[in-house]
N, C-alpha and C positions, 0 to 999 in steps of 0.2 A: 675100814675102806668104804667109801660113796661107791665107786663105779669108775668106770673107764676116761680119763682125760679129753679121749675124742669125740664122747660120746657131746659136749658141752661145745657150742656153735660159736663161733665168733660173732660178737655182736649182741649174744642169748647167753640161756643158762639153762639149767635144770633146778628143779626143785628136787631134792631127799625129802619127801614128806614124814618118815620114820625117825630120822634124825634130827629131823626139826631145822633144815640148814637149806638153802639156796647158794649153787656156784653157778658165777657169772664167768666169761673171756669177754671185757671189754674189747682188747687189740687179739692180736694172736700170739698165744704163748703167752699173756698175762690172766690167770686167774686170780676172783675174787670169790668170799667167801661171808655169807651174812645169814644172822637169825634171818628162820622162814616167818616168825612169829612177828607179826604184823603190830604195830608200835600200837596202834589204835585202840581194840579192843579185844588183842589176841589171837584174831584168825591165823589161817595157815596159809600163805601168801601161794599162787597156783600158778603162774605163767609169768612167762620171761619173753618179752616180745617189744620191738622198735626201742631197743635201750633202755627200756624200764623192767622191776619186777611190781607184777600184780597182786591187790589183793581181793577176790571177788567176797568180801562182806560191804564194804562200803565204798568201795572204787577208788582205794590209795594207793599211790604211784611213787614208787621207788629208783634212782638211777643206779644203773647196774656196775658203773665205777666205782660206787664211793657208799653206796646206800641213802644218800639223801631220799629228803623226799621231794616228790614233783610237785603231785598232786595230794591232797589233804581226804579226808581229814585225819590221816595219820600226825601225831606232833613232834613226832620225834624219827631221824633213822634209824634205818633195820641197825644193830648191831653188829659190828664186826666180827667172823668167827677166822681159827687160823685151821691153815691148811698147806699142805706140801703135796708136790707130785712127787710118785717114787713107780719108778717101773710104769709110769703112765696110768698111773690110779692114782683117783685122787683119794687122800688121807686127810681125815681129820682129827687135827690134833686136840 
């Protein structure tokens, strides 16, 4: 279990920095779920803000849809990770 489903903003996300994993709600009631580990050179991706996830080593920019990337120089998107709510926690699988 991450934590609580409500805890995660529509539009934002949270970072799990111990799990290694970033959940975004693009819409409401849609979660997404992506490596925190930064495509670049590995960091630990930290903020979820204006529909991107951040990574403060090199300033790469992720969308919180899909994992793309925005901004470089990441080369690759975050990976996808899976996940279900149950009881209003998120669970990763």
């Amino acid at each position: 279990m991450l934590g609580a489903a409500s805890e995660i903003p529509v539009g934002g996300g949270t970072v799990y920095t111990a799990a290694k994993v970033v959940v975004t709600q693009p819409a409401s009631g849609q979660y997404k779920a992506f490596s925190a580990v930064c495509t670049h050179v590995g960091c630990i991706v930290n903020t979820v803000t204006n529909g991107t996830i951040g990574c403060p080593c090199h300033g790469s920019e992720f969308r919180i849809a899909s994992g793309a990337v925005v901004t470089g120089p990441a080369p690759a998107p975050l990976p996808a990770r899976q996940i279900k709510i149950v009881g209003g926690q998120v669970i990763l699988l």
